[in-house]
KEKE-3310 file (N, C-alpha, C; in steps of 0.2 Angstrom, whole numbers, plus 5000, padded with zeros to 4 digits):
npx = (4731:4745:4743:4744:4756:4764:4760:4765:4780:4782:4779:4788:4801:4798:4803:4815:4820:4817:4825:4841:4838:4842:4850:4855:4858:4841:4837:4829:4816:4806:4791:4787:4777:4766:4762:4750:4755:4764:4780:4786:4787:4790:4781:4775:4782:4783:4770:4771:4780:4778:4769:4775:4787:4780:4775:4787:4792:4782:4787:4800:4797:4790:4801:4809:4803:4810:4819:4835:4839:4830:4835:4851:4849:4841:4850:4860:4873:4884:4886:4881:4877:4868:4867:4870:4861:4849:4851:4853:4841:4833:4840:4837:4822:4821:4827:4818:4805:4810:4810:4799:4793:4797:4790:4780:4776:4772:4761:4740:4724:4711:4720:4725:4737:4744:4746:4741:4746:4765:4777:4787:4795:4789:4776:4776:4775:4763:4754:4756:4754:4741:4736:4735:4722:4716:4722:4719:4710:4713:4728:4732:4737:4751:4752:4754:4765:4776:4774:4781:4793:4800:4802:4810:4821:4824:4828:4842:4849:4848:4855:4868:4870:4866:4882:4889:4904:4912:4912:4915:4906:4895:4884:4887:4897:4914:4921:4917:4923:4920:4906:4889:4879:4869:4866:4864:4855:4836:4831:4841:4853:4868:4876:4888:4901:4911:4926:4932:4946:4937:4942:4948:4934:4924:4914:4915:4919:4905:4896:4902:4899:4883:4884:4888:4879:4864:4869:4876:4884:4897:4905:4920:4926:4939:4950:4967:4973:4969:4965:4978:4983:4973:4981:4993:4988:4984:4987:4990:4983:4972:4967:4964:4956:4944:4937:4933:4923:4919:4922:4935:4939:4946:4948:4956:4973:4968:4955:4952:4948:4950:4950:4957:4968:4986:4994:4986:4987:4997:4992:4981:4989:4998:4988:4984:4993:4996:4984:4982:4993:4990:4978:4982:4986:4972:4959:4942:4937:4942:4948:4944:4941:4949:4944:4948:4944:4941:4934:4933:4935:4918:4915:4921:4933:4948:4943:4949:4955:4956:4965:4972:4967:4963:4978:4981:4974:4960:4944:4932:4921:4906:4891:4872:4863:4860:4863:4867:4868:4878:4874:4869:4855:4848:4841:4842:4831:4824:4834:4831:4822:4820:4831:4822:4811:4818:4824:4813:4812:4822:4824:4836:4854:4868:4872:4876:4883:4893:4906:4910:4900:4886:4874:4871:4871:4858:4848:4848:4845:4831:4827:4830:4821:4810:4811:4812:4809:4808:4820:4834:4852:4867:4882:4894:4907:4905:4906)
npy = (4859:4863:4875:4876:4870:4878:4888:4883:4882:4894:4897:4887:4897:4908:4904:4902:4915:4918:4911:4918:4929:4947:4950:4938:4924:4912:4899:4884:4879:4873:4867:4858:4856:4856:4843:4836:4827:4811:4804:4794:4781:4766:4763:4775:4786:4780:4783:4799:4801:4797:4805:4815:4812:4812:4826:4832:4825:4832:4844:4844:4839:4849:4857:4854:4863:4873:4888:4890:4902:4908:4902:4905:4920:4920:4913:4921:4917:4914:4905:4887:4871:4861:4847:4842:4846:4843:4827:4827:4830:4817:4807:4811:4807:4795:4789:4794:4785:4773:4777:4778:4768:4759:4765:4762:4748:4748:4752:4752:4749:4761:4773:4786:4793:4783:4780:4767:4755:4757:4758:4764:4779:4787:4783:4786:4800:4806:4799:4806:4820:4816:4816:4825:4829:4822:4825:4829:4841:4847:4847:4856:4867:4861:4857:4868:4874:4864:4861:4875:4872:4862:4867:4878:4869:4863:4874:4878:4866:4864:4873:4870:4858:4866:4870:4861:4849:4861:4870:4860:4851:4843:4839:4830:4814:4807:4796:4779:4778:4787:4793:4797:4793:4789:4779:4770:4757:4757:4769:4772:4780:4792:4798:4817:4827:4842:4850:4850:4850:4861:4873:4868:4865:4868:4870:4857:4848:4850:4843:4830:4828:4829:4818:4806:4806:4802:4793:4789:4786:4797:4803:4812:4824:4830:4846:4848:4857:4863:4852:4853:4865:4863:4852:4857:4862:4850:4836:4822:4809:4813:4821:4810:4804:4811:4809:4798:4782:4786:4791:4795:4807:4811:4829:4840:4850:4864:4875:4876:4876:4860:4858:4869:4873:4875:4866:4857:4840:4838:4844:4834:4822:4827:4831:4816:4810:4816:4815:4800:4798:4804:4796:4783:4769:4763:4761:4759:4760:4765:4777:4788:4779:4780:4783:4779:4789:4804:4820:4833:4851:4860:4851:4852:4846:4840:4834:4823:4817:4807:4793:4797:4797:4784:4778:4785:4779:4780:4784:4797:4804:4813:4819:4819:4827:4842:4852:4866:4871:4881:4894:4910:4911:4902:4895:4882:4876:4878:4869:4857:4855:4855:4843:4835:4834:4833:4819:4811:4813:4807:4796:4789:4791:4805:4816:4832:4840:4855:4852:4867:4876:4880:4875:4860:4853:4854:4855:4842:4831:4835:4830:4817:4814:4815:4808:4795:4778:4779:4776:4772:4774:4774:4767:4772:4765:4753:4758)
npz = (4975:4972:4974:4989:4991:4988:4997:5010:5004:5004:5019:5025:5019:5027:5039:5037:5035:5046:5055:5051:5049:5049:5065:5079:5077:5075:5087:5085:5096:5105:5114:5127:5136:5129:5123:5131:5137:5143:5140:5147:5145:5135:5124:5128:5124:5110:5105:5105:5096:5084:5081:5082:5072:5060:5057:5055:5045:5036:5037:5031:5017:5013:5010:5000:4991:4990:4983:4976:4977:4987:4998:4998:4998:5014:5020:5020:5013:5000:4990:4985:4990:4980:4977:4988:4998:4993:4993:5011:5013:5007:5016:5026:5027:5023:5037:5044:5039:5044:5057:5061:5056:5067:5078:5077:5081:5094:5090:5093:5093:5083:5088:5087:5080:5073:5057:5050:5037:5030:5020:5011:5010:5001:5003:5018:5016:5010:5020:5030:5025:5025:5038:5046:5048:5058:5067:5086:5091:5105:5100:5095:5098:5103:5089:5081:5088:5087:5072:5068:5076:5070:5055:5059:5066:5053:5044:5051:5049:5034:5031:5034:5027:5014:5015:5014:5007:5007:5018:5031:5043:5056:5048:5037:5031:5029:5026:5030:5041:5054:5062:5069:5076:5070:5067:5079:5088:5088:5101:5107:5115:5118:5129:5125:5128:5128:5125:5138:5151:5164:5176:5193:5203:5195:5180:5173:5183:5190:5181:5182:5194:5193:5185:5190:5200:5194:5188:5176:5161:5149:5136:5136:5128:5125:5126:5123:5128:5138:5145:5150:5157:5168:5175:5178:5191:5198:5200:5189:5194:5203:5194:5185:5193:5194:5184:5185:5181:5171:5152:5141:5127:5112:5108:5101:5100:5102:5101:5089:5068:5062:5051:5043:5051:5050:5060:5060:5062:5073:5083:5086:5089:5101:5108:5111:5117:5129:5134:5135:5144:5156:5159:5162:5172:5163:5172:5174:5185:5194:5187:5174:5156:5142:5124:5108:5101:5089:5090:5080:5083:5080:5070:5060:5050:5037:5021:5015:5027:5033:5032:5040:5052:5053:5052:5065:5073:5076:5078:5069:5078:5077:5080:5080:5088:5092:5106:5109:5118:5121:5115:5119:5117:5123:5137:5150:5152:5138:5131:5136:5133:5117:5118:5119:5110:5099:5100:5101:5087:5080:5087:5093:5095:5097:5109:5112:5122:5132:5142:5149:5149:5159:5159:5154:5166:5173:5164:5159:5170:5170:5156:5160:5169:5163:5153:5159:5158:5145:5136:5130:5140:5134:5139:5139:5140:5133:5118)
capx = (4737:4748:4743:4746:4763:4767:4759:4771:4786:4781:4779:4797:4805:4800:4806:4821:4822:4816:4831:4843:4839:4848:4854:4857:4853:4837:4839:4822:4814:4798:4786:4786:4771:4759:4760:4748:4755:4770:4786:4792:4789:4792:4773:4769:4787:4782:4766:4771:4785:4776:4767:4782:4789:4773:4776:4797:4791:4778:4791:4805:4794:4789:4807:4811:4799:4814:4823:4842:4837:4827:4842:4855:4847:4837:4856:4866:4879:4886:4886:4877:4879:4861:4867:4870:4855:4843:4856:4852:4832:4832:4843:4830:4815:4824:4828:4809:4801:4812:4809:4791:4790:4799:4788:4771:4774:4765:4751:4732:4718:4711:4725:4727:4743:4743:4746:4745:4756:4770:4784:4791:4795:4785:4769:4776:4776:4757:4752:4759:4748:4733:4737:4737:4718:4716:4726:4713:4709:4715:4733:4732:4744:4756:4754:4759:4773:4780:4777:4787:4801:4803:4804:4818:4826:4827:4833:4848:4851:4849:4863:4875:4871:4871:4887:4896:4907:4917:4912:4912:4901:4890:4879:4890:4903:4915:4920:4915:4926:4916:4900:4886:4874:4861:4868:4863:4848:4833:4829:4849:4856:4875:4880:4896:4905:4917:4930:4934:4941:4937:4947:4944:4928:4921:4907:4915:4917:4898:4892:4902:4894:4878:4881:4887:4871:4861:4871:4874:4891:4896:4912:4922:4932:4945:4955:4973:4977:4964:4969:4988:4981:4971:4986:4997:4983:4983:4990:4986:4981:4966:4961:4961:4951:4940:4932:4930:4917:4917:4927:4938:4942:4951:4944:4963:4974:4967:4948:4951:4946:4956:4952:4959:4974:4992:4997:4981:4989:5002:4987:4980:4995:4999:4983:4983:5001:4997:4977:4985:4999:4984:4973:4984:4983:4966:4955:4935:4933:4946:4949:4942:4945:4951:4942:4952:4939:4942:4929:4935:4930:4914:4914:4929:4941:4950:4941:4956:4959:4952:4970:4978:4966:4967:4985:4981:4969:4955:4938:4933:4913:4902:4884:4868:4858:4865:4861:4867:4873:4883:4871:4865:4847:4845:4842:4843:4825:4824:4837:4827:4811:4823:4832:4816:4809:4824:4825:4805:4810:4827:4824:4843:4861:4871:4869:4882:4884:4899:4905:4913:4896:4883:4866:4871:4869:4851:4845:4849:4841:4825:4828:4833:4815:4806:4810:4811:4812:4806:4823:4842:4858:4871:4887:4904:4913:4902:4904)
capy = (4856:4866:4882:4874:4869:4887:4891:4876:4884:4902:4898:4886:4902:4914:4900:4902:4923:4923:4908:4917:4935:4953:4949:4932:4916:4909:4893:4879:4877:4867:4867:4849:4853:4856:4840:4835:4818:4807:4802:4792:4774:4766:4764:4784:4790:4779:4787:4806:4799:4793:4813:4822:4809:4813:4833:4831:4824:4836:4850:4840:4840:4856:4861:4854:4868:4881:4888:4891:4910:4907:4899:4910:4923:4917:4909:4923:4916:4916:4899:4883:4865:4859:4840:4839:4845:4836:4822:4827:4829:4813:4804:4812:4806:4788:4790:4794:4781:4767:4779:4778:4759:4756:4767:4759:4741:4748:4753:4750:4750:4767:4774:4793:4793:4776:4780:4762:4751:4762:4753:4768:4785:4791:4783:4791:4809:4805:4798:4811:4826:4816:4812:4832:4832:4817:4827:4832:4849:4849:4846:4860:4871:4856:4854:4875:4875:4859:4863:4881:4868:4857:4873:4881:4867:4862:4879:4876:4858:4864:4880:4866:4855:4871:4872:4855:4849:4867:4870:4855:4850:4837:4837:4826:4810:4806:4790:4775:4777:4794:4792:4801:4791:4788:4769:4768:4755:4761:4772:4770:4787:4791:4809:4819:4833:4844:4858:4852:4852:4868:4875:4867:4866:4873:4868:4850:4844:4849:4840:4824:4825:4828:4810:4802:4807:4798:4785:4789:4789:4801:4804:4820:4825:4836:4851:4847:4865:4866:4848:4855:4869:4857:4848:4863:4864:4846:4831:4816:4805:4818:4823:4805:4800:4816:4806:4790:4778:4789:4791:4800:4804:4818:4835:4843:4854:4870:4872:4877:4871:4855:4860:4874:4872:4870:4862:4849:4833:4838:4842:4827:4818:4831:4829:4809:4811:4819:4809:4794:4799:4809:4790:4777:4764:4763:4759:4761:4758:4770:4784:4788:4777:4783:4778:4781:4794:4809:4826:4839:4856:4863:4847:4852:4840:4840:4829:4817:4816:4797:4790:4798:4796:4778:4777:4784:4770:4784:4787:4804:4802:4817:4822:4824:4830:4846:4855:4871:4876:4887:4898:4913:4913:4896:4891:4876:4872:4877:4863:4851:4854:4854:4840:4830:4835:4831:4814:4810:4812:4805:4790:4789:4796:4807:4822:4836:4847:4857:4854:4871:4879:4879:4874:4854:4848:4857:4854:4833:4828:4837:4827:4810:4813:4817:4799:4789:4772:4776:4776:4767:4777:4771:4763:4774:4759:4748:4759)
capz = (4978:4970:4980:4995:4990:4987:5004:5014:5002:5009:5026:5026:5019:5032:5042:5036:5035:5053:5057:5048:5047:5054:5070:5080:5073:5080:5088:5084:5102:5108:5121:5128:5140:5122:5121:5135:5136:5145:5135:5150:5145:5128:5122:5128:5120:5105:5102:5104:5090:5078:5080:5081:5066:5056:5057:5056:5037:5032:5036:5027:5012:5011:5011:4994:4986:4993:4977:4977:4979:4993:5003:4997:5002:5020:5025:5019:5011:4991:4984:4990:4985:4980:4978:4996:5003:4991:4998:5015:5013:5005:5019:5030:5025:5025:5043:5048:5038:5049:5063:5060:5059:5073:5085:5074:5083:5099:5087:5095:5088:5087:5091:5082:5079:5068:5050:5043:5034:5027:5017:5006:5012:4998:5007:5022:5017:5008:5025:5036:5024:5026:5045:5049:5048:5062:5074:5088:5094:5111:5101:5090:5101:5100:5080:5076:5089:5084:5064:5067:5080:5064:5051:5062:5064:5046:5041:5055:5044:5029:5030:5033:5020:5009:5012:5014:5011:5007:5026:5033:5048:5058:5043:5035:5033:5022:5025:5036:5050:5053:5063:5069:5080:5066:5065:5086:5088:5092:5106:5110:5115:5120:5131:5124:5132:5122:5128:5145:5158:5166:5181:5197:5205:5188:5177:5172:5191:5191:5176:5182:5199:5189:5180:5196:5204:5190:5183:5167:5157:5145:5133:5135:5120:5128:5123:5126:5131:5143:5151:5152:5162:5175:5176:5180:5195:5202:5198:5185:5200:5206:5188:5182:5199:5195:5178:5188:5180:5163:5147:5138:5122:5110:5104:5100:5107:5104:5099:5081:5063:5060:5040:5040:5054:5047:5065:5064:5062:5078:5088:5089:5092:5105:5113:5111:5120:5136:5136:5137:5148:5162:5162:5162:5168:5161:5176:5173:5194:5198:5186:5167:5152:5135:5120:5102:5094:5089:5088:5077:5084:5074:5066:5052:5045:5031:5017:5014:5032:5034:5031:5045:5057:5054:5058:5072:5078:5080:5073:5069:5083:5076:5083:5076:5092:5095:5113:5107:5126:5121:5113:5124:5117:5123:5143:5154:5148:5132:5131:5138:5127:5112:5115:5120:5105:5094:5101:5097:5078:5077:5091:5092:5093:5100:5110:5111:5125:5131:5150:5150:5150:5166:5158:5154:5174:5174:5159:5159:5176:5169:5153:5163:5172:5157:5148:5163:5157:5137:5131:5133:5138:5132:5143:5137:5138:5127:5111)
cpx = (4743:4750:4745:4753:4767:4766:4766:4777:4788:4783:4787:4801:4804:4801:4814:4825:4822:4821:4836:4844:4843:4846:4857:4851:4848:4838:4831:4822:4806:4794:4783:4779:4764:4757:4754:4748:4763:4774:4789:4792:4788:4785:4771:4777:4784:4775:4767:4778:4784:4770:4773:4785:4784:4776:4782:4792:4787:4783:4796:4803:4793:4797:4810:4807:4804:4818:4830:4840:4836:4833:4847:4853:4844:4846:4862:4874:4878:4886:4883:4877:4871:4860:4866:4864:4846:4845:4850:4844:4831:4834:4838:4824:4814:4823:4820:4806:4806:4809:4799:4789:4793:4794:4781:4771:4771:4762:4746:4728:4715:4713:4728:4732:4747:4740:4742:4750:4760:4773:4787:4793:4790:4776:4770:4774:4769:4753:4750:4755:4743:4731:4734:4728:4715:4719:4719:4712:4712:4722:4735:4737:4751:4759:4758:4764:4779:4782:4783:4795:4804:4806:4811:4823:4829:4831:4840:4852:4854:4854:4870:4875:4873:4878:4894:4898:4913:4919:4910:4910:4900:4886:4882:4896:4907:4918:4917:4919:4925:4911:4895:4880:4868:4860:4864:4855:4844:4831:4834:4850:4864:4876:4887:4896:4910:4918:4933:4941:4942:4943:4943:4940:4925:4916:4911:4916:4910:4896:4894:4900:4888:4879:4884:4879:4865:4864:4872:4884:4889:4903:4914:4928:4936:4951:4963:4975:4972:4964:4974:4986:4979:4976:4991:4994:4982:4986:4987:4980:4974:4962:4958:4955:4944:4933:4931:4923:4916:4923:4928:4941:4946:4946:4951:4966:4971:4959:4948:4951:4951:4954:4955:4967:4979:4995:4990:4982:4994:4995:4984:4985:4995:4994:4981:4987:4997:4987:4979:4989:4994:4982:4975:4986:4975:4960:4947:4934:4936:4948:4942:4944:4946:4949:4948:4945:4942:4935:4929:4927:4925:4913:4918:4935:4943:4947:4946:4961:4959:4958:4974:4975:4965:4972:4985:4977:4964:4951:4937:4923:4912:4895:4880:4860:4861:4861:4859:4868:4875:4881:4866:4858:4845:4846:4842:4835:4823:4827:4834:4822:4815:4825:4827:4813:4813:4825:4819:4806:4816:4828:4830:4848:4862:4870:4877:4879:4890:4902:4908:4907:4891:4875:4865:4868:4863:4846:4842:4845:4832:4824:4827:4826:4808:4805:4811:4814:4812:4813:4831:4848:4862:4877:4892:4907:4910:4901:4910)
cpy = (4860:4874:4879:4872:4875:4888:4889:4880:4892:4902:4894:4894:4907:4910:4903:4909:4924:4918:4913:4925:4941:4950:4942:4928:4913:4901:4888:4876:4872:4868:4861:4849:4854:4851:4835:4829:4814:4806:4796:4784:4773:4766:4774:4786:4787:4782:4794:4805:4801:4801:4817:4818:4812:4822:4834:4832:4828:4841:4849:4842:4846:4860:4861:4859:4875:4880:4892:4898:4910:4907:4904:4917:4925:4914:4914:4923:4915:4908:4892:4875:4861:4851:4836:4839:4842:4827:4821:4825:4822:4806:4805:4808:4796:4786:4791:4790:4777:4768:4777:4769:4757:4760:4764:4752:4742:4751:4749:4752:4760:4772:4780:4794:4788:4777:4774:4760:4758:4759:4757:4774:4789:4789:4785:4798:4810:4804:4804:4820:4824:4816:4819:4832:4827:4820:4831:4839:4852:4853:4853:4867:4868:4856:4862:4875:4869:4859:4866:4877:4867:4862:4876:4875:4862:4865:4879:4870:4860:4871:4876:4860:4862:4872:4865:4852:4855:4867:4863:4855:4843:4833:4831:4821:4810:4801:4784:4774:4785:4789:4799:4801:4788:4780:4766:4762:4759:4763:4772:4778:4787:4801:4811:4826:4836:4849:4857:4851:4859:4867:4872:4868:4871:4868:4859:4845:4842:4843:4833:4824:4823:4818:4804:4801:4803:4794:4783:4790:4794:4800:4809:4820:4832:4838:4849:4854:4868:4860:4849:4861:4865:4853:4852:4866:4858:4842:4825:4810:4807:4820:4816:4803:4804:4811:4798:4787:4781:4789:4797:4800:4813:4823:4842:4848:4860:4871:4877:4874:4865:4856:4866:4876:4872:4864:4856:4841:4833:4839:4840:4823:4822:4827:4820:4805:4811:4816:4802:4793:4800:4801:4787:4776:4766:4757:4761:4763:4763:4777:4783:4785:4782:4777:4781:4784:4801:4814:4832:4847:4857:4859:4845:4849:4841:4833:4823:4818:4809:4793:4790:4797:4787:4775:4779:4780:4775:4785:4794:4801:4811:4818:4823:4826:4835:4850:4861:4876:4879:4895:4903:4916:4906:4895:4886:4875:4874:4870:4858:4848:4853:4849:4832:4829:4831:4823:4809:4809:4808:4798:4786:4791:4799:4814:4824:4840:4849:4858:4859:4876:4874:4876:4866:4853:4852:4856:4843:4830:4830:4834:4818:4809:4812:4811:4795:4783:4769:4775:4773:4773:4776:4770:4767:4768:4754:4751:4755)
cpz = (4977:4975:4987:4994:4990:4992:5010:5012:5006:5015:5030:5026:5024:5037:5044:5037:5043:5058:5057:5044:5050:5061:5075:5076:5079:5079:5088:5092:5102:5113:5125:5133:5134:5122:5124:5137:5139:5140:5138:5151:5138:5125:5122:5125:5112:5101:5101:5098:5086:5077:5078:5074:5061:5054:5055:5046:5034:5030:5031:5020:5008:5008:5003:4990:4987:4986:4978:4978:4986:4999:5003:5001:5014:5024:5024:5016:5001:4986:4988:4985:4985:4980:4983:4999:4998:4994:5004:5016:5012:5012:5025:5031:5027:5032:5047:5046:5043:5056:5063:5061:5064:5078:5081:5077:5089:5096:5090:5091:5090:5090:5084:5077:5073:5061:5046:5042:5029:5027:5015:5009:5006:5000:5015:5021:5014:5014:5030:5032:5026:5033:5049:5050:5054:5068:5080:5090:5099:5107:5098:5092:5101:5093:5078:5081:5087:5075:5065:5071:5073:5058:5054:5060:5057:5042:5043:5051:5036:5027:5029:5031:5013:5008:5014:5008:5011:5013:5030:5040:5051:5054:5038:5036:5028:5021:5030:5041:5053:5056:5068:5074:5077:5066:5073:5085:5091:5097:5110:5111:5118:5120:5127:5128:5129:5126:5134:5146:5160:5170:5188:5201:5201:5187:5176:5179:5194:5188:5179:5190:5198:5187:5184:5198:5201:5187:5179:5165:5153:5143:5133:5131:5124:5126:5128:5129:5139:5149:5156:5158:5168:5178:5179:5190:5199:5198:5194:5189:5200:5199:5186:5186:5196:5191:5179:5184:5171:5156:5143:5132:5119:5106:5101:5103:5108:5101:5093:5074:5061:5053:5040:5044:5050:5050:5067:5067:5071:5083:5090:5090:5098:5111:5116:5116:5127:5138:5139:5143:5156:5163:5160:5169:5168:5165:5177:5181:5198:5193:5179:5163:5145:5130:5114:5097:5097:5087:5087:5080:5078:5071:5060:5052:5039:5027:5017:5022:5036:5036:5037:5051:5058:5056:5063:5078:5082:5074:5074:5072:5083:5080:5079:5080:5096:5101:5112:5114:5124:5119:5119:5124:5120:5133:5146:5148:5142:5129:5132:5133:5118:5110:5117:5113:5099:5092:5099:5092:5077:5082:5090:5090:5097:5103:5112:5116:5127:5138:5153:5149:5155:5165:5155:5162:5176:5170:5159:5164:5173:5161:5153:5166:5168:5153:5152:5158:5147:5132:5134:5132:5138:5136:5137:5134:5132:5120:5106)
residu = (UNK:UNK:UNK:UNK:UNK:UNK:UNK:UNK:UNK:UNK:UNK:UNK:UNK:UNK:UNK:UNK:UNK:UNK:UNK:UNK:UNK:UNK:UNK:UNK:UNK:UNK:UNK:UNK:UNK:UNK:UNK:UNK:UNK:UNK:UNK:UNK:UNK:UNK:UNK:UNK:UNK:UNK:UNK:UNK:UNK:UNK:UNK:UNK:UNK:UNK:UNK:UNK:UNK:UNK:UNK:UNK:UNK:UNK:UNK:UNK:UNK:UNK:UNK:UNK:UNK:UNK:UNK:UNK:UNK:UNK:UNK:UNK:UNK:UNK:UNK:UNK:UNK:UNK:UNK:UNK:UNK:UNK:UNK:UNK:UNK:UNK:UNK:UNK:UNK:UNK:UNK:UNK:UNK:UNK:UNK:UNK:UNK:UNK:UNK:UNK:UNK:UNK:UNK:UNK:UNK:UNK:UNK:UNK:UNK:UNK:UNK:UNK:UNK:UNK:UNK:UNK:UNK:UNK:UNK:UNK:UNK:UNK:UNK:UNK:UNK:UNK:UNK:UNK:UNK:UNK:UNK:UNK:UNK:UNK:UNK:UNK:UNK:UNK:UNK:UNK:UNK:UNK:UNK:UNK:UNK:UNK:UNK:UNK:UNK:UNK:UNK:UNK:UNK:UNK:UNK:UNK:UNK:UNK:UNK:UNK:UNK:UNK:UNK:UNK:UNK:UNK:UNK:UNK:UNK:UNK:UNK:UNK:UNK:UNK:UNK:UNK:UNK:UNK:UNK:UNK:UNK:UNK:UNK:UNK:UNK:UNK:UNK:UNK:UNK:UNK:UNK:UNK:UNK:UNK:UNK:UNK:UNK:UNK:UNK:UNK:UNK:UNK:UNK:UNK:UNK:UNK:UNK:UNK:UNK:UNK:UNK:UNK:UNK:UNK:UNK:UNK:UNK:UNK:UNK:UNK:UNK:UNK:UNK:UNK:UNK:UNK:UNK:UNK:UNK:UNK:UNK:UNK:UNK:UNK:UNK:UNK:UNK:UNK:UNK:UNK:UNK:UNK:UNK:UNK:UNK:UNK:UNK:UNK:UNK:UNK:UNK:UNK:UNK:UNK:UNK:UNK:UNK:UNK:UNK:UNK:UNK:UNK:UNK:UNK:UNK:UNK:UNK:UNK:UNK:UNK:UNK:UNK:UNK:UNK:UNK:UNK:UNK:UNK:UNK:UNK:UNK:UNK:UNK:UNK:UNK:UNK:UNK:UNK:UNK:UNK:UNK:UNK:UNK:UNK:UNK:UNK:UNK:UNK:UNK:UNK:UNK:UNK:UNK:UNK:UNK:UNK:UNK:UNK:UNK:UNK:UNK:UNK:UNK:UNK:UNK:UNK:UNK:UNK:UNK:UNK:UNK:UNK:UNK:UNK:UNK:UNK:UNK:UNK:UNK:UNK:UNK:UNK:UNK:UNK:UNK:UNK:UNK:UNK:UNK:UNK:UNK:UNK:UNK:UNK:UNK:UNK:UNK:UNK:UNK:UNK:UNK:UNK:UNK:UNK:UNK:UNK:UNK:UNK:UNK:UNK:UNK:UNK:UNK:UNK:UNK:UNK:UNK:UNK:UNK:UNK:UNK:UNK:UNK:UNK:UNK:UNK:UNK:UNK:UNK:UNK:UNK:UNK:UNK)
# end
């Protein structure tokens, strides 16, 4: 047993060297057709779940055998806070085990995928070794690209608990007016959009035809500096009509670290200003509404900034299903398989993409076709 823990620590680690090594960061991808199975009604999503959750925790597990060497090294950086990311693995494991009994009440008999009773997360992650030898053969191109999925994207997880909260992130809250998705019930999802809007007839005119065409709201957290342009280009009237049926909310003026900012507190006011000002009055049927959340670029805020964003009658709405649009190793479909995947393990939360890049309104429809009816997207207005 021992040898194979060192093997599992081995195999994380060059996870993490080949995340994480000389030149771009590698992004944790998928191959959603290995799986040779539907997702698109709640029973066939719950079954490929309760696989992809199985595998999520073996990977998890192994991960705690990485020694502060290992990481330092493998993430390149000089100091690493080791409380947070046993933290984090811990909060993990939690999060699967629920996950796991919620996609185990369509358990059938016979039924591969079907652990048993599991109470604990440590009779999860017991289960979930024995589990791997049950898996059938066809799968077995499924089980090594979904391991190496899970291994990347733990290495990606656990750089930015290494290093919260010096550098803060998505990886963490720090107080309860702060969320993240994890609380959503389950199989609840909720789109976001950050940076827009582009310049007219650009990518965010797309993306919100895109979620007309389908039906679907989202939240767009928007750069005040990048509004003021748009506005300098049409009128409040035609911008507000543009975000008909959707919501809006604030991302600051300029898309830089609100922890390290001196003008951060004015940036949100700023931007809070001229948000309010663009969609009022506040007509769902006829323009966009404005929610009171805030979405620190990159995810950084100042530790003790709790206080302020309370007086201003706004939450700080984080992510923890990142898209990673923005990344030029990553395509329309990669995207897809990514964030199919992601969603399997985490049966819940928020996804983050960026309406100022071209690979959200291509990627979503083949997404939206993919889970058919296995999953709920969540109504803007109802959060």
């Amino acid at each position: 047993m021992a040898i194979l823990r060192l093997l599992a620590a081995a195999w994380l680690f060059l996870s993490l060297s080949f995340a994480y090594g000389a030149g771009p960061v590698v992004v944790a991808k998928a191959d959603r057709q290995l799986w040779q199975g539907a997702v698109n009604t709640p029973d066939s999503f719950d079954k490929a779940s309760r696989a992809a959750v199985l595998v999520y925790v073996s990977s998890l597990q192994d991960s705690r055998q990485l020694t502060d060497s290992d990481m330092l090294a493998a993430f390149k950086i000089k100091s690493l806070n080791r409380a947070y990311i046993k933290q984090w693995i811990d909060q993990e494991l939690t999060l699967a085990l629920h996950n796991y009994q919620a996609a185990g009440k369509s358990c059938v008999d016979e039924d591969w995928t079907c652990a048993g009773t599991i109470t604990t997360a440590d009779d999860l992650v017991k289960q979930a070794r024995a589990w791997q030898k049950k898996i059938p053969s066809a799968l077995s191109p499924w089980q090594q690209n979904f391991t190496t999925f899970t291994r990347v994207y733990i290495a990606e997880q656990l750089r930015l608990a290494a290093l919260f909260p010096k550098v803060s992130s998505e990886i963490g809250r720090f107080n309860g007016n702060e969320w993240n998705g994890d609380s959503f019930a389950d199989r609840q999802f909720l789109l976001t959009f950050d940076d827009g809007p582009s310049n007219p007839q650009g990518n965010t005119d797309d993306v919100l035809a895109m979620l007309a065409a389908n039906n679907k709201t989202a939240v767009f957290f928007v750069l005040g500096e990048n509004l003021q342009n748009r506005l300098h280009k049409a009128n409040a009237k035609t911008i507000a009509a543009l975000y008909k049926h959707q919501c809006l909310a604030l991302h600051g003026w300029e898309h830089q670290s609100h922890a390290k900012w001196a003008n951060w507190q004015a940036s949100v006011k700023r931007t809070k200003s001229l948000v309010l000002t663009t969609f009022a009055p506040q007509d769902p049927d006829a323009t966009g509404s404005f929610l009171p959340l805030f979405r620190p670029p990159y995810g950084q805020r100042k530790s003790d900034s709790g206080d302020f964003f309370k007086a201003q009658g706004l939450q700080v709405a984080l992510w923890n299903l990142d898209s990673q649009d923005w990344n030029s190793q990553v395509d329309s479909n990669d995207m897809a398989n990514r964030l199919l995947a992601l969603m399997l393990v985490k049966r819940r939360g928020v996804l983050l993409f960026h309406d100022v890049h071209p690979k959200a309104k291509t990627a979503l429809p083949l997404i939206f076709e993919g889970l058919g009816t296995a999953v709920i997207w969540r109504d803007c207005h109802q959060l």
